[in-house]
C-alpha angles and dihedrals in degrees: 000000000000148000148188145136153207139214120188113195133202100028119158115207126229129256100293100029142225117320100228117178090229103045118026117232119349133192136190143059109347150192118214128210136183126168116179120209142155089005101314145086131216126205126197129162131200134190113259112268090019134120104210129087133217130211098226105232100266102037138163107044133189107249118172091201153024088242097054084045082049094058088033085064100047086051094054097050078054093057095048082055094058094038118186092139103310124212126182105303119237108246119200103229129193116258123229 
């Protein structure tokens, strides 16, 4: 069993935002936050300088290791970038 994870600070969304389960869409400047344990990854954002934290629409997700939750990470830091309501991105991952 493993575990890790991952923040990203100071990320600025997109036109149209981040998609979060509690909130609905946010926008603004972001932290982003992945850990990965037990096969999945969970991702949550927060606004800089915050204290809550959001689920981000489509998490958790099934990971296999801490290198896919790694790219799945740095996915999901992309897709705040770009914004229009971003979920969690599909990644293609490598079959075994």
């Amino acid at each position: 069993m493993g575990w890790a994870s991952w923040t990203t600070a100071a990320v600025f969304t997109g036109r149209g935002g981040v998609n979060t389960v509690e909130a609905g869409v946010i926008t603004g400047e972001l932290a982003v936050h992945t850990t990965w344990a037990d096969d999945q990854a969970q991702v949550a954002v927060q606004y800089s300088g915050a204290s809550d934290w959001f689920t981000m629409a489509g998490s958790p997700v099934p990971c296999r290791t801490e290198e896919e939750s790694r790219r799945l990470h740095e996915a999901v830091v992309e897709a705040v970038r770009t914004g229009a309501a971003a979920g969690l991105p599909s990644l293609t991952l490598p079959l075994d």
